[in-house]
KOLTORNU-135158 format. One record per residue: x, y, z of N, C-alpha, C, O, CB in turn. Coordinates in steps of 0.001 Angstrom, whole numbers, padded with zeros to 6 digits, always signed. Each point is the difference from the previous one (the first is absolute). Glycine has a CB too. Layout:
BEGIN
XYZXYZXYZXYZXYZ;...
***
This chain:
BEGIN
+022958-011777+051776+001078-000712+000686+000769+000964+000904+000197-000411+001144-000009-001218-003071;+000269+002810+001620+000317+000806+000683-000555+000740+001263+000542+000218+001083+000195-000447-003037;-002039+000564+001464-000958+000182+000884+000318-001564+001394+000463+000357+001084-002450+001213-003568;+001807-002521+002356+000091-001402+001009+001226+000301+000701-000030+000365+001176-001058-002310-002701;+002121+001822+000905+001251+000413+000808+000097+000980+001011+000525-000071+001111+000254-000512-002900;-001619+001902+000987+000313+001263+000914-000870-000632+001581+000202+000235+001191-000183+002207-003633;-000944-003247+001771-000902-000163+001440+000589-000596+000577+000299+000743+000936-002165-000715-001377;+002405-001114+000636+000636-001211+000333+001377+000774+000976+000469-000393+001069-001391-001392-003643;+001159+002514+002072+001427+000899+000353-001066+000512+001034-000177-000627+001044+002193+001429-003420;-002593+000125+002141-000709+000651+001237-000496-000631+000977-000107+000635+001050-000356+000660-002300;+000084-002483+001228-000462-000669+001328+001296-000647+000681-000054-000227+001209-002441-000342-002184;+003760+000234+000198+001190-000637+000344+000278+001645+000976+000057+000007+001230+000882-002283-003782;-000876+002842+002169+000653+001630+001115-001020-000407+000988+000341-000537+001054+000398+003129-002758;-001902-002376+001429-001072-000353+001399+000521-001101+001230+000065+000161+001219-002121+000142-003114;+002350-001328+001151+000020-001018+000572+001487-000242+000436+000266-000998+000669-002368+000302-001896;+003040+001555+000877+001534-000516+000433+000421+000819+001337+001055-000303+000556-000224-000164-003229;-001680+001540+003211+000500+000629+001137-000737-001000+001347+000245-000042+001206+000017+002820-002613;-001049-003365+000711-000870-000963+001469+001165-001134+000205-000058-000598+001074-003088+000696-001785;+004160-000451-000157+000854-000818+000214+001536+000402-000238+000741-000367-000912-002686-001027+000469;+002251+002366+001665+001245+000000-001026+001027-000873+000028+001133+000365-000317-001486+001615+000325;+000116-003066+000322+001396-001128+000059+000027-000358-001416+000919-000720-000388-001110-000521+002877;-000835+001712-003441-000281-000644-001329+000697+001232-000539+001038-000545-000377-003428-001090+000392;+002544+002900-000312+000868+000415-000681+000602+001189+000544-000359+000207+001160-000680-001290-002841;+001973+002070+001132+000699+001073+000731-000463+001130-000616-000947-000090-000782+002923-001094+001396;-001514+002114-000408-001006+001625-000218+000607+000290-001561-000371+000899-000755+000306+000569+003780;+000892-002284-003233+000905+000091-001465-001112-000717-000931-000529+000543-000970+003417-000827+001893;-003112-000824-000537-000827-000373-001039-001577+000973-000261-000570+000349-001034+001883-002888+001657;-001514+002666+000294-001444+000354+000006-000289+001825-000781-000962+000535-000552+000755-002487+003235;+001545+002375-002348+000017+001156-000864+000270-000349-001408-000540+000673-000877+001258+000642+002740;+000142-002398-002203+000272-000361-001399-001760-000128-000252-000448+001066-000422+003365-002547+000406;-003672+000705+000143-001040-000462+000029-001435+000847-000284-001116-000217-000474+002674-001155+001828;-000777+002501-000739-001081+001386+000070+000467+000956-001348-000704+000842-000556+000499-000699+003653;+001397-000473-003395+000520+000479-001365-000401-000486-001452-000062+000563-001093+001768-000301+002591;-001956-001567-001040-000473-000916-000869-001479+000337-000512-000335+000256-001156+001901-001903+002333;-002217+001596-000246-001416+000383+000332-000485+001312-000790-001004+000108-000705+001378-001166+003086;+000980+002411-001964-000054+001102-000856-000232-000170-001620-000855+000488-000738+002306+000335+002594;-000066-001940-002182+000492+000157-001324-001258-000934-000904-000314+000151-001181+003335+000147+001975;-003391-000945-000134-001476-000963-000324-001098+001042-000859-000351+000229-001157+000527-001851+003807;-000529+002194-000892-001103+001202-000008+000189+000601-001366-000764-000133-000956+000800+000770+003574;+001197+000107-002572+000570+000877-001095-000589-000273-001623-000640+000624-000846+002875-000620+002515;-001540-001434-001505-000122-000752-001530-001539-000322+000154-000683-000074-001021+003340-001240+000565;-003220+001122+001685-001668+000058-000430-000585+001042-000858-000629-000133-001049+000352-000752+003119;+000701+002258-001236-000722+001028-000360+000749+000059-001413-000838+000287-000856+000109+000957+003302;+001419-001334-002747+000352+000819-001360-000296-001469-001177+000217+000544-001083+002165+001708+002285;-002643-003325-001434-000806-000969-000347-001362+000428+000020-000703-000166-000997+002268-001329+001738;-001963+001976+000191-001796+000349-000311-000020+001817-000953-000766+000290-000918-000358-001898+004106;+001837+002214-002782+000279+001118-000622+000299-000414-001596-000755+000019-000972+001642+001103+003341;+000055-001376-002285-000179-000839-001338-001225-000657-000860-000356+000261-001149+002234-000590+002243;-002207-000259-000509-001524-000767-000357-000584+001071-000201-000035+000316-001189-000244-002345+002508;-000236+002776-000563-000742+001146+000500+000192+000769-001782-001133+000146-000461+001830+000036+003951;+000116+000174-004240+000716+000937-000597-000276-000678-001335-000235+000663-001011+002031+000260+002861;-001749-002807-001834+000465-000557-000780-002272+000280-000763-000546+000276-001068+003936-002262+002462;-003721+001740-000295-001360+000079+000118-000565+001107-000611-001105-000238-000486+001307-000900+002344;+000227+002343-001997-000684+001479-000219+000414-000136-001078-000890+000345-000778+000810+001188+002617;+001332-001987-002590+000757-000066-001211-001009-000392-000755-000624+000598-000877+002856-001078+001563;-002346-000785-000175-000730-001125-000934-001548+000564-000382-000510-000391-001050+001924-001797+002362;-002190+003172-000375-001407+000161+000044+000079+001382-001194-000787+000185-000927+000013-001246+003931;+002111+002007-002590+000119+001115-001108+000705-000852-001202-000105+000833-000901+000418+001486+002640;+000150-003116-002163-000334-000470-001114-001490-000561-000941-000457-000016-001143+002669-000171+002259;-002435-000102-000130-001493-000816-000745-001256+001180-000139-000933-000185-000782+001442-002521+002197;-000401+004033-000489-000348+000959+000115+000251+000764-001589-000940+000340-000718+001294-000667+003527;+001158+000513-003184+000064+000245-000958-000201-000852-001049-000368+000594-001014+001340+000706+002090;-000859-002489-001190-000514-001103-001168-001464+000546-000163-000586+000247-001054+002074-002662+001747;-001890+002529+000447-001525-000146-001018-000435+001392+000045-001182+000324-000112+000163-002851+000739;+002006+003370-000456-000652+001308-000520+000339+000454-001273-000518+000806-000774+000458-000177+002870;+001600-001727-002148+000416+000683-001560-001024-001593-001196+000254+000210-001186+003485+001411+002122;-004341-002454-000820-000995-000638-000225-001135+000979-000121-000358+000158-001167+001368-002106+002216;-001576+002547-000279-001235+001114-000262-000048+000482-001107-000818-000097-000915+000836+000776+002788;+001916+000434-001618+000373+000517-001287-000130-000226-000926-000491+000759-000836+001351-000416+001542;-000313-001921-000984+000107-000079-001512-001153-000653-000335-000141-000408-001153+002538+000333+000904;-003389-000115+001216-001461-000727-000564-001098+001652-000431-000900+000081-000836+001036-003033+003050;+000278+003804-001491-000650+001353-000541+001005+000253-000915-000644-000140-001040-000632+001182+003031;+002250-000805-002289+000929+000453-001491-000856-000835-001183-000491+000586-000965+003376-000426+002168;-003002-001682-000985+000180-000904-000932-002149+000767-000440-000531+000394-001039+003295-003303+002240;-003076+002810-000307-001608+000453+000093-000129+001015-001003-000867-000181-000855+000472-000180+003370;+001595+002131-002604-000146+000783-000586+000382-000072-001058-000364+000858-000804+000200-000081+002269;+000847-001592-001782+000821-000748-001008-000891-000048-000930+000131+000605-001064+001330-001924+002335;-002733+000400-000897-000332-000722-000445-001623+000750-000607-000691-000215-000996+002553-001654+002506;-001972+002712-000457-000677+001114-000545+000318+000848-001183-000863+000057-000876+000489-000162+002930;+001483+000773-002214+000891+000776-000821-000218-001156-001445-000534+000294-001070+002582+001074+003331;-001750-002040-002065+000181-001158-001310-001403+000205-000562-000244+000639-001024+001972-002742+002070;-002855+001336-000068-001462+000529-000381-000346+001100-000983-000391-000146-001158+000152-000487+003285;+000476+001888-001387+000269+001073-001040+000734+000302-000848-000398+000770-000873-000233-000314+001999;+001669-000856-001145+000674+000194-000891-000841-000895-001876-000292+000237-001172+002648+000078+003813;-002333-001404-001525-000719-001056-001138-001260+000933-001007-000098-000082-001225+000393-002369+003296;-001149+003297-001172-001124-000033-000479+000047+001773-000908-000724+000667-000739-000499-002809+003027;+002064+002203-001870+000670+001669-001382+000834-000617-001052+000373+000570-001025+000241+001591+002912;-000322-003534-001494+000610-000357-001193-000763-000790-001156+000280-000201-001182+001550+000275+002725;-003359-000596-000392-000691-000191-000984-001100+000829-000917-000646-000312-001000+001371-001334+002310;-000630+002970-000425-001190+001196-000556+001310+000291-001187-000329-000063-001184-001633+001541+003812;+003537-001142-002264+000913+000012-001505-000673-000882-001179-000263+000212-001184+002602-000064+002609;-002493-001230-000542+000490-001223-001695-001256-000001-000448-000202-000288-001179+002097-001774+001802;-002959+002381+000233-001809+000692-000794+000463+000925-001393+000078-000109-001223-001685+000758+004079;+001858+000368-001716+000373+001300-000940+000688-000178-001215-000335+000549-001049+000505+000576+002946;+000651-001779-001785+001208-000052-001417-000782-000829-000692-000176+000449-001133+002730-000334+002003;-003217-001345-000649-000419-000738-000766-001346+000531-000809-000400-000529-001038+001651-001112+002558;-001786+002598-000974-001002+000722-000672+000599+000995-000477-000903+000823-000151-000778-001433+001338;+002959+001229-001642+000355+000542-000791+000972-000562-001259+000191+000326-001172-000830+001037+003086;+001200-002512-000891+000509-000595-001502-001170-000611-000977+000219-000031-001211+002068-000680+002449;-003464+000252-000739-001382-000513-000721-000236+001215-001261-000287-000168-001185-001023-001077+003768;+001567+002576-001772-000827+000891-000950+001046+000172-001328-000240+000027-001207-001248+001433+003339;+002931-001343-001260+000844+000093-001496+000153-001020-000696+000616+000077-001063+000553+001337+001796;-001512-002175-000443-000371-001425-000833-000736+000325-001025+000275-000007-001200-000360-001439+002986;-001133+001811-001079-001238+000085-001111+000393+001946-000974-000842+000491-000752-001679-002483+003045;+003394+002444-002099-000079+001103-000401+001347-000265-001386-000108+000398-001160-001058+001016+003920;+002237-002110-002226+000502-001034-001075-000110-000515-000653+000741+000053-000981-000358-000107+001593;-001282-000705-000519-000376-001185-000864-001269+000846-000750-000432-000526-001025+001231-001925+002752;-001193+003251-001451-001613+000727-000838+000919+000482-001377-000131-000122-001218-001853+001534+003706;+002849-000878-001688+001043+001362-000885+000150-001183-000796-000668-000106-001028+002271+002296+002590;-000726-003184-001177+000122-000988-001202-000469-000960-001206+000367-000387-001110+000403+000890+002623;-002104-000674-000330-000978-000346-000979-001032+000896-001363-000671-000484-000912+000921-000906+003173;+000014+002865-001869-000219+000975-000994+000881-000087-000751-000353-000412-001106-000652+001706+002188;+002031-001082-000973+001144+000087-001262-000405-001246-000640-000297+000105-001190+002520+001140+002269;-002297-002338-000579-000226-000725-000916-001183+000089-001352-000011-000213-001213+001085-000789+003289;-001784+001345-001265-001229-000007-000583+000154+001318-001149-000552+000070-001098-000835-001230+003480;+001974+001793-001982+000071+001399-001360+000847-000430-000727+000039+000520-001115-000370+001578+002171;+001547-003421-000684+001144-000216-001084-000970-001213-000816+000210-000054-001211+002597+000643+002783;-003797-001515-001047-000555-000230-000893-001247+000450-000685-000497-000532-000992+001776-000720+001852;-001768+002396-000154-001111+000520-001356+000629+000908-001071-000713+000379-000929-001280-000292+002587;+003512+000350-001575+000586+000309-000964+000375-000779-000782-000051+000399-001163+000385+000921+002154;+000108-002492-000807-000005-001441-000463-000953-000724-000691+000231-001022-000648+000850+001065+002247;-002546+000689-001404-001164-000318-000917-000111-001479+000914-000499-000905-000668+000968+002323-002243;-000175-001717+003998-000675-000958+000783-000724+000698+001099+000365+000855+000807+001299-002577-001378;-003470+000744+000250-000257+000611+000778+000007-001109+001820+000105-001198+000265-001413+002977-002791;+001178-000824+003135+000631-001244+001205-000717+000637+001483+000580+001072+000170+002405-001712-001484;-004139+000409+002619+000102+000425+001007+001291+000203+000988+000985-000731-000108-003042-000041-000535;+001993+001619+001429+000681+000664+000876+000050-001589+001163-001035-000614+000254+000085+003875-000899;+002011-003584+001076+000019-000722+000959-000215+000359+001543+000605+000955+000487+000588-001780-002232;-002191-000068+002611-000538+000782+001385+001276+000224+000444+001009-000543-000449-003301-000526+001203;+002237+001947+000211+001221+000420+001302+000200-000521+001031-000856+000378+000800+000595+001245-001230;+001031-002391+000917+000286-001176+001087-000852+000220+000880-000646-000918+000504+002864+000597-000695;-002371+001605+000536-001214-000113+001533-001298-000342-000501-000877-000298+000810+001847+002275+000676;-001242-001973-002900-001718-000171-000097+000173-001634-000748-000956-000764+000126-000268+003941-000682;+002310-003592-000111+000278-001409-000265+000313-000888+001462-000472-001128+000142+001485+001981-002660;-000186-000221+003547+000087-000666+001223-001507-000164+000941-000148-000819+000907+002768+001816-001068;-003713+000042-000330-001115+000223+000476-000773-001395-000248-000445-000865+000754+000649+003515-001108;-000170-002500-000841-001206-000810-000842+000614-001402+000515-000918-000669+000476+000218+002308-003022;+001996-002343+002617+000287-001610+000859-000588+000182+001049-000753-000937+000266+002897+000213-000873;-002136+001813+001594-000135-000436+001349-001471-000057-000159-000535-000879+000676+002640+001886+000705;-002903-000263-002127-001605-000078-000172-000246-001277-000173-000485-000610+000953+000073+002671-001968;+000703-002814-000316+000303-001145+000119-000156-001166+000647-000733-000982-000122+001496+002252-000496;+000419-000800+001598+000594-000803+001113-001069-000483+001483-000343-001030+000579+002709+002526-001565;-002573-000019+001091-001052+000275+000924-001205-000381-000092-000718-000179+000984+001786+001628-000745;-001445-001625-001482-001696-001105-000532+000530-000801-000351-000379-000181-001157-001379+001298+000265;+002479-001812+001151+000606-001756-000095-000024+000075-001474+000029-001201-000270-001160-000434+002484;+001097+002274-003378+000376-000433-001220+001783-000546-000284+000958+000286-000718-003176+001515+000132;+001961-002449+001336+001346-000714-000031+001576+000309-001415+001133+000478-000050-003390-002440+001314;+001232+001281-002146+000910-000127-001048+000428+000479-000862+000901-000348-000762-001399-000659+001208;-000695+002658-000363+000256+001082-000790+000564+000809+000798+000282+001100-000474-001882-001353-000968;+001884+000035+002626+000408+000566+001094+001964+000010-000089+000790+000926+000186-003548-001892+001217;+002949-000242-001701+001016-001104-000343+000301+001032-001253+000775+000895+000336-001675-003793+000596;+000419+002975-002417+000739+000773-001017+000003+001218+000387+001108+000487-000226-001589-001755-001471;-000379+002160+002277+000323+001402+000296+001053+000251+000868+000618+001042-000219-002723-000649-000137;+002591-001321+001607+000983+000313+000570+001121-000789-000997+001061-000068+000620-002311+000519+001895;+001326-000873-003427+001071-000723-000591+000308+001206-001291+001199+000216-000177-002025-003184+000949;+000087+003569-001459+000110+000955-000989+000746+001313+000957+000986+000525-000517-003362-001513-001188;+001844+001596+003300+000372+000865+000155+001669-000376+000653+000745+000931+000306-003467+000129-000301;+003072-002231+000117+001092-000100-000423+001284+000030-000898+001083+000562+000162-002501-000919+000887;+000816-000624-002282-000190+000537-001170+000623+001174-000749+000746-000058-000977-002378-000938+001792;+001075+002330-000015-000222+000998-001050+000919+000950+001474+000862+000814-000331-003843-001339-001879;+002788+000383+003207+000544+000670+001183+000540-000550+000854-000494+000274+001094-000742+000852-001352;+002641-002294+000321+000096-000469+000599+000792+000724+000996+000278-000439+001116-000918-001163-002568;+001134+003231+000776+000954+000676+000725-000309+000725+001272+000803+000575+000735+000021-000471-002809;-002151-000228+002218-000962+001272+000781+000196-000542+001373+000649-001018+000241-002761+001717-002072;+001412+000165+002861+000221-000325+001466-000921-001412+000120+000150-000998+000704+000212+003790+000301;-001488-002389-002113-001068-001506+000716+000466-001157-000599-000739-000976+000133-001594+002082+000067;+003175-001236-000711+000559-001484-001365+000008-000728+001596-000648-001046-000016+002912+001850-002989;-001693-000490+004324+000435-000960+000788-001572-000861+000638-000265-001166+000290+002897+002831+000272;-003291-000550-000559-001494-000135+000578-000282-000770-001374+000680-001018+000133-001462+003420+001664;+000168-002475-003014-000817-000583-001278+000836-001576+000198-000569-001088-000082+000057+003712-001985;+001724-002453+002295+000579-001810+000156-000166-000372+001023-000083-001227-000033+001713+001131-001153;-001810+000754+002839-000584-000320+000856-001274-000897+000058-000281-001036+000604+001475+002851-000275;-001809-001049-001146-001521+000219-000227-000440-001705-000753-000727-000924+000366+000862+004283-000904;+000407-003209-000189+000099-001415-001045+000282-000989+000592-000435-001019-000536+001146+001945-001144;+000014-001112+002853+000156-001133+000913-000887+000027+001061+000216-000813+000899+001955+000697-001433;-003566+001212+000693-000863-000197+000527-001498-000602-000783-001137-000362+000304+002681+002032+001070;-000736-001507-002471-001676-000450-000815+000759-001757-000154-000885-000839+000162-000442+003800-002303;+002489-003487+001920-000069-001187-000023-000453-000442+001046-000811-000926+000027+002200+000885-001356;-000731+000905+002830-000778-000442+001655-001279-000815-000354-000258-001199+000110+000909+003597+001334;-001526-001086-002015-001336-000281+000424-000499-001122-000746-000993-000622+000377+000603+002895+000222;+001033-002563-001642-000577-001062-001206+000853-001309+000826-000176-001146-000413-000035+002880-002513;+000859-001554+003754+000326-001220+000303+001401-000737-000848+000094-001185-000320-002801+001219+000941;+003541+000865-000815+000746-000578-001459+001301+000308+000411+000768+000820-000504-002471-000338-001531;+001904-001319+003135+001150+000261+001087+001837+000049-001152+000929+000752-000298-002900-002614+002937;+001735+001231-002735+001247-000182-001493+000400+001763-000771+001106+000541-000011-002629-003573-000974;+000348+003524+000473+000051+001012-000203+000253+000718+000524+001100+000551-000052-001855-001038-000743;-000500+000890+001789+000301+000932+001159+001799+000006+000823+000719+000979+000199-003762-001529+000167;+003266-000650-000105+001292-000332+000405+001370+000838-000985+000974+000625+000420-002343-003169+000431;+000925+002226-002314+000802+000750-001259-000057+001516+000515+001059+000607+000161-001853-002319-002402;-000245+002231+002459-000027+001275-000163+000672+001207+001016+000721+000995-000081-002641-002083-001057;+001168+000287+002150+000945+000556+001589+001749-000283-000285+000763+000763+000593-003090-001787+001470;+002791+000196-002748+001486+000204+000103+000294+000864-001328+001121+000508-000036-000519-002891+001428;-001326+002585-002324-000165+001148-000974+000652+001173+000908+000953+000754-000202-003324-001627-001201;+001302+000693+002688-000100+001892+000279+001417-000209+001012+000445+001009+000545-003835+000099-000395;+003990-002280+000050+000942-000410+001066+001330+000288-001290+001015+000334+000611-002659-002545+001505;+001820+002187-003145+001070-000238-000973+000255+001392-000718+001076+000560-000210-001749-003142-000141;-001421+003238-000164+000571+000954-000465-000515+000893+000622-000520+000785-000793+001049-001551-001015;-000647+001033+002713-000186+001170+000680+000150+000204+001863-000785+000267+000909-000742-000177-003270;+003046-000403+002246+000239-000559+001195+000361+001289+001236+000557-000164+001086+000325-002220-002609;-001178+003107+001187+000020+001314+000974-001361+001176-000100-000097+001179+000341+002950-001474-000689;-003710-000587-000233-001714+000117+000228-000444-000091+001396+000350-000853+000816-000747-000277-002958;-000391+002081+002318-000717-000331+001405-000651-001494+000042+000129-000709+000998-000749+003339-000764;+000044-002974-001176-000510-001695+000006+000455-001081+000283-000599-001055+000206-000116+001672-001408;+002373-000272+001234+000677-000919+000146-000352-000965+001248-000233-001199-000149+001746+002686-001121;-001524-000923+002327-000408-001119+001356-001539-000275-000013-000419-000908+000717+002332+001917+001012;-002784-000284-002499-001336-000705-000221+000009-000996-000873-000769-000899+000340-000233+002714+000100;+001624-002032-001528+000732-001263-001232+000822-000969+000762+000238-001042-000610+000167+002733-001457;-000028-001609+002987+001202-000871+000949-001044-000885+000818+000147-001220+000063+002071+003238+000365;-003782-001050+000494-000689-000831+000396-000745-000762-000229-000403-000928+000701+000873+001893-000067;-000918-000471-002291-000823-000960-000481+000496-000759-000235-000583-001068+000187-000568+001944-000740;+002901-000950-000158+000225-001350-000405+000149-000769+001009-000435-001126-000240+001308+001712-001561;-000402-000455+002936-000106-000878+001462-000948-000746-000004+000203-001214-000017+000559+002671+001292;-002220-000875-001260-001295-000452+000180-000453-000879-001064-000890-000835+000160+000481+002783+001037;+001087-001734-002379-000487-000781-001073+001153-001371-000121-000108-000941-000787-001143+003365-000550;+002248-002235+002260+001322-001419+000104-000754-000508+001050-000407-001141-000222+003157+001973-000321;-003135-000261+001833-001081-001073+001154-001158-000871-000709-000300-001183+000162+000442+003140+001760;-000699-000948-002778-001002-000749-000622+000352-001460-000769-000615-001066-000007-000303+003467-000169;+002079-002016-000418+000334-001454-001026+000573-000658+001296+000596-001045-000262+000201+001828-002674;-000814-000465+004236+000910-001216+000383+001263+000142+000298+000495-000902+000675-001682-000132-001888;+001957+002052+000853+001430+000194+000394+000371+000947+000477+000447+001028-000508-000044-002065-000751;-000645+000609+002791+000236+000783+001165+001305+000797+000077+000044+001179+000352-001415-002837+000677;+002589+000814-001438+001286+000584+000328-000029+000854-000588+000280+001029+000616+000858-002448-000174;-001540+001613-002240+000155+001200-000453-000799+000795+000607+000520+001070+000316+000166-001769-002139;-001648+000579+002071-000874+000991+000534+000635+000872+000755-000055+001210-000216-001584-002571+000166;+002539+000642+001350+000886+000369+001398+000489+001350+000110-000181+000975+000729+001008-003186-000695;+000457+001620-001906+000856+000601-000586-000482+001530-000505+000620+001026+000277+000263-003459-000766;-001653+002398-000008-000587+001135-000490-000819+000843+000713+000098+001168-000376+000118-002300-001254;-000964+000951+002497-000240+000926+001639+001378+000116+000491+000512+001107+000172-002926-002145+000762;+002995+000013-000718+000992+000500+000799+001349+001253-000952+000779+000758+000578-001434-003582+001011;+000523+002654-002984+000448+001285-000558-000959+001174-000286+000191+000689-001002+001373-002154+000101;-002725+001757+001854-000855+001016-000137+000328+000493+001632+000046+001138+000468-002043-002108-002619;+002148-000019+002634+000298+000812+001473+001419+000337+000202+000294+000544+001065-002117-001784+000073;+002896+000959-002144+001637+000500+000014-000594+000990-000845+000662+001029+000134+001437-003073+000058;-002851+002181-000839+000487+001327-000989-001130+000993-000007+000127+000922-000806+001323-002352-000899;-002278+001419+002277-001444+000964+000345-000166-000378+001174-000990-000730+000031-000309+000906-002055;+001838-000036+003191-000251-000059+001126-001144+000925+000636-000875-000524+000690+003124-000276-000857;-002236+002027-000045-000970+000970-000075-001456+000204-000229-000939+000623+000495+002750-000321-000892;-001469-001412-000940-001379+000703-001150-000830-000865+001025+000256-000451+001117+000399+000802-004385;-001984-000410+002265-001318-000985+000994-000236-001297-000379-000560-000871+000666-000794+002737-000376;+001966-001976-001772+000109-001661+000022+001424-000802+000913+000443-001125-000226-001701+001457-002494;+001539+000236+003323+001203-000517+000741-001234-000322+001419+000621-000722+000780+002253+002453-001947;-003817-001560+001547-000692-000228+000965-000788-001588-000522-000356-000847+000819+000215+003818-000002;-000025-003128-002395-000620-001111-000283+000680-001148-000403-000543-001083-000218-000928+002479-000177;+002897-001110+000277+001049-000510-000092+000494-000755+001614+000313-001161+000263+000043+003048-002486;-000412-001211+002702+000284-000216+001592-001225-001165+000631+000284-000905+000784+000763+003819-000504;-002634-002604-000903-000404-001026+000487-000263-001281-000619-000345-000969+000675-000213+002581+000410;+000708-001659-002351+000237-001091-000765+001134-000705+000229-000093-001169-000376-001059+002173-001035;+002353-000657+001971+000916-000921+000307+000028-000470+001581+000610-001036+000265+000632+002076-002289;-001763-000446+002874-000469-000656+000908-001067-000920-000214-000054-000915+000821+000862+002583+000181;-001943-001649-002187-000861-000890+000163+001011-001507-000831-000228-001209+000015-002393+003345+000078;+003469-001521-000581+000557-001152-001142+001299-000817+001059+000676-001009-000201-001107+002823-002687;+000385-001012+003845+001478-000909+001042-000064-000121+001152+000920+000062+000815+000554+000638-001859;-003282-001004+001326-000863-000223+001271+000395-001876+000448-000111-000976-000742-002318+003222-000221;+002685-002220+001763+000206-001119+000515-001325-000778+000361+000204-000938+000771+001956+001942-000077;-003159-000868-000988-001109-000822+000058-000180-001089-000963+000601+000193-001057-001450+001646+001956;+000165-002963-000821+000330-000932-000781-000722+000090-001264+000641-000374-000982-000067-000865+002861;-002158+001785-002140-000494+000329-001132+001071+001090-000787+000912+000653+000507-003411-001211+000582;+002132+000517-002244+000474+001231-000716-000179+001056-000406-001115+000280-000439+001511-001394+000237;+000471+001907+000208-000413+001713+000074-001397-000066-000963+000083-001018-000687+002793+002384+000804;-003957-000728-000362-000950+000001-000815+000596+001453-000589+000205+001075+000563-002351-002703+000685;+002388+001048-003039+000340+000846-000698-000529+001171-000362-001222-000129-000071+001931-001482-000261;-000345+002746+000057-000627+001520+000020-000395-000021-001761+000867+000014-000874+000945+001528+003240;-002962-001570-002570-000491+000501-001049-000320+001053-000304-000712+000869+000503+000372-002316-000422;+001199+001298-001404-000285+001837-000540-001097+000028-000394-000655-000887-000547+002596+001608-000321;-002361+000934+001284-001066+000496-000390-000035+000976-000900+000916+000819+000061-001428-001490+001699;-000635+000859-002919+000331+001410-000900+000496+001631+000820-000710+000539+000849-001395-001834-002530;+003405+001847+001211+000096+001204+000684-001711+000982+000081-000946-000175-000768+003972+000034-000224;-002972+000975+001971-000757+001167-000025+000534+000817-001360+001204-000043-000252-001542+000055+003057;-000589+000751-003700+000168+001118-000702+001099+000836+000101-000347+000946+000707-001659-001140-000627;+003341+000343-000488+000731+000688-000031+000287+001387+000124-000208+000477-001115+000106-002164+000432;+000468+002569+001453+000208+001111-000480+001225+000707-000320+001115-000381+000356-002874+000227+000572;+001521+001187-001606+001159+000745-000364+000942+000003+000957+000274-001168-000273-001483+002434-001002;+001958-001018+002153+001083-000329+000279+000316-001422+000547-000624-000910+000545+000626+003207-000393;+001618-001977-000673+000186-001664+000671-000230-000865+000758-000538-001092-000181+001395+001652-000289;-000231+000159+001841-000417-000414+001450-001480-000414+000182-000282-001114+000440+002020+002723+000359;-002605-000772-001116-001508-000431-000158-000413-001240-000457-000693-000885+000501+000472+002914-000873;+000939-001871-000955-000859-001121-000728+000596-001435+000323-000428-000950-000655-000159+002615-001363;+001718-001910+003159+000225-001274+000701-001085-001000-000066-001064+000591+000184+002406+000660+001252;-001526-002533-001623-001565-000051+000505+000437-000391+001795+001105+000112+000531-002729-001304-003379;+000397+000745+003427-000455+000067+001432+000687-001619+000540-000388-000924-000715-002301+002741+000295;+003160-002022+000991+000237-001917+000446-001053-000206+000287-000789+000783+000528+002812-001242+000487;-002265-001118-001460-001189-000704-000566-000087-000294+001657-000923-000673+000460+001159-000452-003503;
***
């Protein structure tokens, strides 16, 4: 708009000396002042713009450089965590194969005394096995599908050791042999066993997923929801939080069939440390 005026003014000066009965040298200088003060407010309006323009481009300049930033921070971040994770799991190896051994170096010691307080006793009585070769003989067991003797050996080395590092693994374990027999009720009992008594066990979010998988199975999705969705508030990290994550997307899929429920499968063979012996998502 300003810009129109200034023009409009400039052709009015053009055009007022071809007539001067139309105005006097007073106006036409007012006119040429006008024209200035126009000009003026042009230029410093585009200067402005001009300024308002470089502002705006070094902002967005810096938006997305400090965006870079924190997408490489969040990157190293996320690296660092990685490692960190994986010395914490060569730790919880390590300790757990040493608390195993003082287990068995405990319980031997103890099971000798016994045994000399009763052959002084004139009873005669065997030496009871040592949790690692009684924890041995279930998973042997376990591992040739002898199911049910599988079932008392991990139930005795409870039993007799429920204090040891593996008590969390042998009740684990027991809610994998109901898995496989199909004896969802049980199995269901047992996983909140390892959820009640041994609730700061590494098993804990592997017991959380099975029971999920075994509530889809009967049919009751919501619980199911509920219980992934407290494996991904509280093990965000671990790796069943990855099977957790896709089971509740398959369970709150907006498609009209229904999620097809995740059946559990028998864990893989356990090993000595915790973290390990997770089983794998089905």
């Amino acid at each position: 708009m300003i810009w129109r005026q200034a023009r409009f003014a400039a052709v009015l000066v053009g055009v007022l000396p071809l007539g001067g009965c139309l105005a006097t040298r007073q106006e036409i200088e007012d006119l040429r002042g006008d024209i200035i003060r126009l000009q003026t407010a042009l230029n410093a309006q585009q200067s402005a713009q001009g300024e308002f323009q470089t502002a705006l481009k070094d902002n967005q300049d810096a938006l997305q450089g400090n965006q870079a930033d924190v997408l490489a921070k969040m990157g190293d971040l996320n690296r660092n965590l990685d490692v960190v994770s994986a010395h914490l799991e060569e730790s919880d190896d390590r300790m757990a194969s040493l608390a195993n051994r003082l287990d068995d170096l405990d319980k031997n010691i103890t099971n000798r005394l016994d045994t000399v307080v009763k052959t002084m006793q004139g009873v005669k009585s065997l030496p009871a096995p040592s949790p690692s070769r009684l924890f041995t003989a279930a998973q042997s067991d376990y591992d040739h599908r002898r199911y049910d003797q599988a079932l008392t050996t991990f139930q005795t080395y409870l039993d007799q050791y429920g204090d040891t590092e593996r008590a969390p693994l042998a009740q684990y374990m027991i809610g994998e042999i109901h898995l496989a027999q199909s004896n969802w009720s049980d199995a269901l009992a047992a996983y909140d066993a390892v959820l009640a008594d041994h609730g700061k066990s590494a098993y804990v979010a592997a017991a959380l997923i099975r029971k999920g998988q075994i509530l889809e199975n009967q049919g009751l999705s919501a619980d199911a929801i509920a219980v992934y969705e407290s494996v991904l508030k509280t093990y965000p990290h671990r790796k069943e939080s990855q099977t957790a994550r896709q089971r509740l997307a398959a369970l709150r899929s907006d498609e009209p069939k229904k999620a097809a429920p995740a059946k559990p499968k028998p864990a893989a063979k356990p090993k000595t440390a915790p973290k390990a012996a997770a089983p794998k998502a089905p």
